[in-house]
N, C-alpha and C positions, 0 to 999 in steps of 0.2 A: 480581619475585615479591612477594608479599604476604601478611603475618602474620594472622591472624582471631582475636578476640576479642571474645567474645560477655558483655555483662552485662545479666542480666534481670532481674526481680522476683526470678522464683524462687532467685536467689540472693543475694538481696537480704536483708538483714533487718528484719524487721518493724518498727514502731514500734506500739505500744499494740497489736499483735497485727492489724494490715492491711498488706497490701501498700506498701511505700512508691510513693508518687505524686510526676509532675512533677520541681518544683525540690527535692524532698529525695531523689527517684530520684538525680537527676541530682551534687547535694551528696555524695551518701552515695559515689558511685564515683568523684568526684575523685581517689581517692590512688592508683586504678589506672591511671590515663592517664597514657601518658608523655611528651616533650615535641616526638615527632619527627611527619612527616605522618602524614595518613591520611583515612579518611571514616570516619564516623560516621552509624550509621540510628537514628532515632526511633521505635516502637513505638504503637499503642493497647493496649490490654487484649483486642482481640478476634486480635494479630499481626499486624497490617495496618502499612504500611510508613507515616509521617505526612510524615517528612523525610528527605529524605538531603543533606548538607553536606561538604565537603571542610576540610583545616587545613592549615597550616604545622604548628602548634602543637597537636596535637590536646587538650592539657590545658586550655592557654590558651582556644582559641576553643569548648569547649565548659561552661569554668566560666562564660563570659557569660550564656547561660542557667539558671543558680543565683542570679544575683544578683537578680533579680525586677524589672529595667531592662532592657524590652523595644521599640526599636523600632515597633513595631506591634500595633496587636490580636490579629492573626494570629496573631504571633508568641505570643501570651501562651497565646491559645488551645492552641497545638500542643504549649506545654511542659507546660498544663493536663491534657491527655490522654495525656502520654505515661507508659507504663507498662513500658518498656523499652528500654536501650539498646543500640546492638551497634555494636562496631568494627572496623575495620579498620585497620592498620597498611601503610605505605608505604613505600618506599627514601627516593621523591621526591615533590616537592609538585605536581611536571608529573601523575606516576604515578596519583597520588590526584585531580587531576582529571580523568584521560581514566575513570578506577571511577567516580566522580561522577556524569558521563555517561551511560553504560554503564548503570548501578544508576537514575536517574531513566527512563530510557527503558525499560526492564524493569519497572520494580516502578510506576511513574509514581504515584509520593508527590503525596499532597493538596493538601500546602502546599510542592510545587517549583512553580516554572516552570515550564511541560510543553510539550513539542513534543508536539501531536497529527500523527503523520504516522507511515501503514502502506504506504505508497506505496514504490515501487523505482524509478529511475529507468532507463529504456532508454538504452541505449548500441548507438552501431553499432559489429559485431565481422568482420573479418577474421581469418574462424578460418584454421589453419594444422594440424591434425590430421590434412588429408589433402592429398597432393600435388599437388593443386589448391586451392589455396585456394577458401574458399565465401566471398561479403560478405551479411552476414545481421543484424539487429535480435535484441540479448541482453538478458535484463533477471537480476538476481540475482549470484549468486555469480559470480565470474570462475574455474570449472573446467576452462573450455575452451581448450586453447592456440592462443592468435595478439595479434591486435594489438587495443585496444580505446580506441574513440573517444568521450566524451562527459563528461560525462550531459546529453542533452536534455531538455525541461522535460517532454515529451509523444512519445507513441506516434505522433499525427500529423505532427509536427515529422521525427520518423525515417522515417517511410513515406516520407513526400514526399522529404527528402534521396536514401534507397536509392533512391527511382525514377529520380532526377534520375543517382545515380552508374552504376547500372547503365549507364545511356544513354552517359556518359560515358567509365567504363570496360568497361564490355562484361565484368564478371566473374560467374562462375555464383553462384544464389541457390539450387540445388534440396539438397536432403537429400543425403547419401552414399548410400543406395541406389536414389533416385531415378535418380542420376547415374553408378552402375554398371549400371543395367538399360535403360538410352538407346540404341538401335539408329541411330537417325538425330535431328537436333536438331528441336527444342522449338517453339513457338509464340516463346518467349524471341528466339532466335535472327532469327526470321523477321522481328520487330516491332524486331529490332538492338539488342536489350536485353542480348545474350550474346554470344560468341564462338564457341560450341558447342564447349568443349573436350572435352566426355563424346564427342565424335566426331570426333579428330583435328582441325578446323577450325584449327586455333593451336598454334603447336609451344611448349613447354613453354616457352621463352628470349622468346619475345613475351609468354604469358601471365604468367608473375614479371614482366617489364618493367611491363605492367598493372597490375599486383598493388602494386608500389613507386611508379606515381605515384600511384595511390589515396591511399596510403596519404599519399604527399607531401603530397596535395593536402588531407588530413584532418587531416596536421599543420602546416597555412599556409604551406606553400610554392604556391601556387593561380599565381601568375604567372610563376614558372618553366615552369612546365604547360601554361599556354595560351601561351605565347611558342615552345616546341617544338611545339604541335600547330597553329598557325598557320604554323610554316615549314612542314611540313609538309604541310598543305591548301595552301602553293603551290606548293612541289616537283609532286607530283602535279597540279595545275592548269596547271603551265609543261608537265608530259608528256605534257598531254590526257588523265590516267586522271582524269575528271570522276567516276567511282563511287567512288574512293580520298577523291577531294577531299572530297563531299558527306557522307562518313563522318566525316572529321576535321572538317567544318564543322557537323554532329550533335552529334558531340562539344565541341564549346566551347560552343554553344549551351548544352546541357546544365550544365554548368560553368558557366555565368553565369546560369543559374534558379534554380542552388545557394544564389548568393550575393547575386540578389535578393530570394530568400525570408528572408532576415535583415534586420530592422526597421532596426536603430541597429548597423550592424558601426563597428567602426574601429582604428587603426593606435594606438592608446593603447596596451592592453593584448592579447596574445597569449593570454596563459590566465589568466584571474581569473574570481574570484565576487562579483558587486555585492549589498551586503545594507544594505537599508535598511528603518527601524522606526520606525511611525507611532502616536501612541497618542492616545485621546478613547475619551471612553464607559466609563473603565471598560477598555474592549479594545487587544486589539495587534492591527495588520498587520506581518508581515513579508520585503518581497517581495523576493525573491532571483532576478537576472539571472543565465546563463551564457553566457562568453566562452569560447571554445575558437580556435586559429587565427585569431585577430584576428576573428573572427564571431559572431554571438548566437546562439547555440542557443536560445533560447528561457527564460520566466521561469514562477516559481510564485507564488505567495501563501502564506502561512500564518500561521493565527492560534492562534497560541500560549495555553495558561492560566496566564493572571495574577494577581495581587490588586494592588485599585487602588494599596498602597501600594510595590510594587514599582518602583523603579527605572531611568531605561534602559537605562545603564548594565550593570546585571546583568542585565536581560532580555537583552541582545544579547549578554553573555556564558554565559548557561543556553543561548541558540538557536545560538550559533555551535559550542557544544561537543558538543550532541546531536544537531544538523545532521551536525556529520561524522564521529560514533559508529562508523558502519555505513557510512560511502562515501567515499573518497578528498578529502582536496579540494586545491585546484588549489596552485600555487605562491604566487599573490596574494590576501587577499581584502580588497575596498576596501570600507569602513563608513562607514555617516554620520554618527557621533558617538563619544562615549568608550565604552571595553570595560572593563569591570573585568576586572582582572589581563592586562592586552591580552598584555604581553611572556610571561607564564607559559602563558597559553593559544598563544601561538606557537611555545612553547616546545615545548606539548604537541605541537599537531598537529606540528612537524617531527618528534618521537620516535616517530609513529603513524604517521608516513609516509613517515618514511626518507628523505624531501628536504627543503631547505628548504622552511618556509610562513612569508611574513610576513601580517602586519593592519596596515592600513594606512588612514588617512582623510587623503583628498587635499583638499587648499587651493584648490588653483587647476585650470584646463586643462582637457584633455577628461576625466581622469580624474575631476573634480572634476561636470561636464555626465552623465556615467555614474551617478555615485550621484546628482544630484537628479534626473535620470528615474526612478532606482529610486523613491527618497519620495515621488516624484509618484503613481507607481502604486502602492505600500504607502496613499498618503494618501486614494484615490479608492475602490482595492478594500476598503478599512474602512468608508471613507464607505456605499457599498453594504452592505455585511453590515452596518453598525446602519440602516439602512433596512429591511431584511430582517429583521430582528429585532426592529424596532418593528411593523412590520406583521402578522408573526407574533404577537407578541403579542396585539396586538388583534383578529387571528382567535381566538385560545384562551381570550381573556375572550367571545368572542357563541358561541363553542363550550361554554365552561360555561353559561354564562345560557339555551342551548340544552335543553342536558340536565339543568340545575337542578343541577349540580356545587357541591360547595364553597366549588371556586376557581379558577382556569383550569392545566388538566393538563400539569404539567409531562413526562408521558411517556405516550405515546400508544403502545398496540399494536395492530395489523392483522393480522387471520389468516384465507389464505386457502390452499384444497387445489386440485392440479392432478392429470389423470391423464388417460388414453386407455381409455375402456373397461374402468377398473379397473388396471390395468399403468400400471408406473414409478410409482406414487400419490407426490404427496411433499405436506408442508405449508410454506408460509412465515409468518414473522410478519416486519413491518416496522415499526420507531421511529418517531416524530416527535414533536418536544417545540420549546421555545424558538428552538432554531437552526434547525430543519427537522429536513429527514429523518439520523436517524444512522446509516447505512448500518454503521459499524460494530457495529453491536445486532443488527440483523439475522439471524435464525436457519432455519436449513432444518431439515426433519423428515424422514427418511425414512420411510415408512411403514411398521412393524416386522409386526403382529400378522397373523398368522394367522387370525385369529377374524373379521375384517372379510369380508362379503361385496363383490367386487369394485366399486366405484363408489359403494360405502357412504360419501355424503360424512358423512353421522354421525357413523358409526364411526369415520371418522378424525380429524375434527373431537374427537371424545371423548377420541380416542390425543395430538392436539397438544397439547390442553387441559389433560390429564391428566399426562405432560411437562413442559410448563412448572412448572405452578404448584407438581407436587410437586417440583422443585428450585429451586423460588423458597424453600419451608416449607422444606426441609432446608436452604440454603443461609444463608438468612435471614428466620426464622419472626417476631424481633421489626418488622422492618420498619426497621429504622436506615438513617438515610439514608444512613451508608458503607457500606454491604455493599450487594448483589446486589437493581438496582434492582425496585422494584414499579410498576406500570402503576396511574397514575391513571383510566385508561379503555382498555374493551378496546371493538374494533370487531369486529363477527362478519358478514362476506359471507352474506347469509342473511336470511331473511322471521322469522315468530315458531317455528316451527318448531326454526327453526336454534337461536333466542334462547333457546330453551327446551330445550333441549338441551344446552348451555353453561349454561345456568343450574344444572341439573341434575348439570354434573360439579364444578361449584364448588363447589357447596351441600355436595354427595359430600366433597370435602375438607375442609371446616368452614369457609368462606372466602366469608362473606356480605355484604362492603364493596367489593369491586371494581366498578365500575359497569360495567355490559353494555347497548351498544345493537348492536341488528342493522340491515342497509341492506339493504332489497331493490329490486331494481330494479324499474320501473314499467312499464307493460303494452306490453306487443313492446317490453320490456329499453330504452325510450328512455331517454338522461341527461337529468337533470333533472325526471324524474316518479320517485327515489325515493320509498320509503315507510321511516321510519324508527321502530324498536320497541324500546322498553323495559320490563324488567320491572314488571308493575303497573297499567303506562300505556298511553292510548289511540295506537294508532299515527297518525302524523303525515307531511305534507310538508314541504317548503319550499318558500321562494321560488324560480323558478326562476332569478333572479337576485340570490340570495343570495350573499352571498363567503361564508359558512358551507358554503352547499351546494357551491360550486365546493373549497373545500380537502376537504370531506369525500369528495366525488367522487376529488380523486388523492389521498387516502391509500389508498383504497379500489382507485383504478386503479395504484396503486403499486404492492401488495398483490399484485391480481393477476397483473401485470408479474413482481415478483419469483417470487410461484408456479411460472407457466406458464415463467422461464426455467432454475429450476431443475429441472423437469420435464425442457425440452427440452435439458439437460443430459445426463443420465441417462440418458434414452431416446439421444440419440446418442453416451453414451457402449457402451450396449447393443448400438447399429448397428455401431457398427466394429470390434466385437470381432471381432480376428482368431481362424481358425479352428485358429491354434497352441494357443489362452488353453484348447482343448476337451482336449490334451491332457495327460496324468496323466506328472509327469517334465519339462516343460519350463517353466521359470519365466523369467522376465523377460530375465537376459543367454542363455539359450539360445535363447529366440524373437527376444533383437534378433540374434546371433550368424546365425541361419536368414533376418532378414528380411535383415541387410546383405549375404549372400552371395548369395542368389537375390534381392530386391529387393523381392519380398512374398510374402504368404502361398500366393497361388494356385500361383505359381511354384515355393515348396517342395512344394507338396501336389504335383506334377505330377515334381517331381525323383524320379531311381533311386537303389535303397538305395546302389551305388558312389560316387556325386556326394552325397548326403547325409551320409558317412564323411568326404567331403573339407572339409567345414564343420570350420574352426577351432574349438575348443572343445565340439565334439559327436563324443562316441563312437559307437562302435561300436553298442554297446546303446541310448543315446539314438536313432542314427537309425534302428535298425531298430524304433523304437516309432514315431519319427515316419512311417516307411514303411508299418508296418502299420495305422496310424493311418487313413490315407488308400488304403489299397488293400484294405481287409475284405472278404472276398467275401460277397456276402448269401447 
């Protein structure tokens, strides 16, 4: 549990009649900090979060910032701007670093160290909710009861394992209602990928048998596994059932594609996380191996936000804490250098995880071969991303020098509408600045208004436009570079037409600085015969071998991309709508309640009002709406 205490201006007293600022904020509320843990948040004047820090001491570690002996510039800056402070109170010093955590990954302060990462990681799950167990690819919350194996680096890394385990274990992968509405077996079945238990094929004591070496084999027992299913393929081979044999000789094959699909497995480590952190430029890599059952699941990248003067030390302690904020992590994890507060952050995660976790940087061995792989690939994939971002760069200075910009655009938007005939209409806009593309900026539009005639790309272009920017003005009318960013350049899918029409809803809002060019495509839509328009200006092409015109090209094909797949979203989420969703009284758990007992919709539509009565959690009166529903007479 944790105490909240909050000190802000507003309760501050003034000096010479202003707000106090900074080191005399900070000075003035000294006498209220006590001397036991806690975290402590940093403020600006607009409430935006600057810093968040942890203490032993909360008095101690935060009179340091009073004393006008900073560290860094950084530092000087953040206490320069802050305008408020707020506390928190801790039992423990563990306690107030896992809030730490927690509180930068949430609020992701300016001046922390920030894990950029929105990503969940898949896990394979042997769920257990139903009497068969299903072996299926989970990603998120762990709501579902059974057993769960991972985290793999990637979605492909688990397709490939499931394919490979089905083979080997023959356990079902279909839905619960899939799997009650099975009359005879599947395609699954036929290609030896299943057991076909939805149809008796496996009596219950073989399929748990199944079920348990999976499971063994997931948690590295793999050569107990294939040592019984090699006796076995010769039992059967010494009896002449050559069909028996050639099944358990499927199966181990299967089992050893498993574990040749792992790059660097080895007998070091059983369950650990390799984390190594490379730094030049300016930037971090931080690339993190997973070890599961003595085998590599696979590894990520991640580049963390830094300031040059930060540390490595504390960078690998801000990433090892917000790393496993939100996800378990394993019993070991091997580092390639020192952790600030190594023992306390051990400390923490065991408190968070209820088993042991040590941190550990190995000297010698294989454990030691394990992380300088990891640094090799933290040192190579950074090497890449500042290649990437030098090149980037000097696309956005001949992209200004292009459109006679400023300066080269630090934020780029692309706005582009999708629709069928007017139906499903949606708008996209897509980022790109310094790093590339920022996927997470990225915004969909549904198309709201009424008043549009249908395929009116105008009018909806007007609706996006119109959107955006007035919650750009209300959000952030000055333009501050902490708040709610503004588009150095906006791109418009579109001839002068388009351009001028955007021009038009800008102008509309009072917002005559944004610069607008449109891209139309060039005669039979070829790439590479753009025409490109700016207000004022005579329209133009490029070269067709320009790198201006190629990056302009996939913002533009990007743009569209993202459009057309949020469209075809939409639209199929419109196609599947089941024909339950039509009726008045049946919400979500009474249409899953109807699909899991009949297996889908068509099947209930076709059920009698008696058999509709017998659906668990549907009365009386619900089924005989769902029966007259489907039997109206015209």
């Amino acid at each position: 549990m944790t105490d909240g205490e909050d000190i802000t201006e507003a309760e501050s007293p003034a000096e010479g009649g202003q707000p106090l600022q900074g080191r005399a904020l900070i000075r003035r509320h000294l006498a209220t900090l006590g001397q036991g843990p806690g975290v402590y948040r940093m403020l600006d004047g607009r409430g935006d979060v600057l810093y968040v820090g942890k203490a032993r001491n909360l008095k101690r570690r935060v009179s340091q910032y009073a004393n006008g002996v900073h560290p860094s510039n950084r530092i000087s800056r953040m206490v320069a701007e802050t305008r408020s402070l707020e506390v928190v109170v801790t039992h423990t010093e563990a306690e107030a670093l896992l809030l730490e955590a927690n509180l930068i990954k949430r609020l992701q302060p300016r001046y922390n160290v920030l894990l950029r990462d929105d990503k969940s990681f898949p896990y394979i799950l042997i769920a257990k909710g139903h009497e068969w167990a299903k072996l299926g690819k989970h990603r998120g919350a762990r709501g579902e009861k059974g057993t769960y194996f991972g985290p793999f680096a990637s979605a492909g890394a688990v397709t490939r394992t499931l394919n490979d385990l089905q083979r080997a274990f023959l356990l079902r992968s279909c839905s619960d209602a899939v799997f009650q509405g099975r009359s005879r077996p599947c395609l699954l079945f036929q290609i030896k990928r299943c057991s076909a238990p939805c149809v008796g094929h496996i009596s219950h004591e073989d399929y748990d048998r199944l079920v348990a070496q999976a499971e063994d084999f997931l948690s590295g027992r793999s050569q107990a596994i294939q040592r019984d299913l090699s006796a076995r393929m010769s039992e059967a081979a010494e009896a002449l059932d050559y069909e028996r044999a050639a099944i358990y000789r499927d199966r181990i094959r299967a089992l050893t594609a498993i574990q040749a699909h792992q790059d660097i497995n080895t007998d070091a480590v059983a369950e650990a996380d390799v984390i190594a952190l490379h730094l030049d430029g300016g930037q971090a890599c931080v690339q993190v191996f997973f070890f599961r059952a003595g085998q590599n699941w696979g590894n990520r990248a991640y580049f963390p936000r830094i300031d040059r003067s930060d540390e490595a030390p504390e960078i690998r302690a801000a990433f090892i804490a917000q790393f496993y904020d939100d996800r378990p992590p394993p019993r070991l994890i091997l580092i390639d250098g020192p952790v600030a507060d190594q023992d306390l952050l051990a400390e923490a995660l065991t408190t968070a995880s209820g088993r042991k976790v040590d941190i550990a940087e190995p000297k010698r061995g294989a454990k030691l071969d394990l992380v300088d792989h990891a640094k090799t690939n933290a040192r190579e994939a950074l090497g890449r991303r500042l290649a990437e971002t030098s090149s980037q760069a000097k696309l956005l200075e001949a992209v200004a020098e292009t459109f006679e910009l400023d300066g080269p655009p630090k934020r780029i938007e692309v706005y582009d509408n999708s629709h069928v005939m007017g139906t499903n209409a949606v708008g996209g806009m897509i980022v790109a600045g310094p790093e590339g593309f920022q996927k997470n900026a990225y915004r969909k539009f549904n198309i709201k208004s009424t008043d549009i005639t249908p395929g009116d790309d105008f009018g909806m272009m007007r609706e996006v436009l119109t959107r955006r920017f007035k919650r750009l003005m209300d959000e952030n009318p000055e333009r501050d570079e902490n708040g709610a960013a503004w588009p150095d350049l906006v791109l418009i899918d579109g001839g002068a037409g388009q351009l001028s029409a955007a021009l038009g809803i800008l102008r509309g809002l009072g917002i005559e600085d944004v610069p607008l060019v449109g891209i139309a495509k060039g005669p039979d839509r070829n790439a590479g015969r753009e025409r490109f328009f700016r207000p004022g200006k005579p329209e133009f092409s490029l070269e067709q071998r320009s790198p201006v015109l190629y990056f302009l090209q996939r913002l533009r094909d990007e743009a569209h991309r993202f459009a057309i797949g949020t469209h075809r979203a939409k639209r199929g989420k419109e196609a599947v709508r089941s024909a339950l969703d039509e009726i008045p009284g049946v919400g979500p758990a009474r249409k899953r309640a109807l699909l899991h007992h009949f297996g889908s919709a068509k099947e209930a539509s076709r059920a009698g009002l008696a058999d509709l009565e017998k659906v668990p959690g549907i009365s009386k009166t619900v089924a005989k709406l769902v029966y007259d529903h489907f039997n109206e007479k015209g």
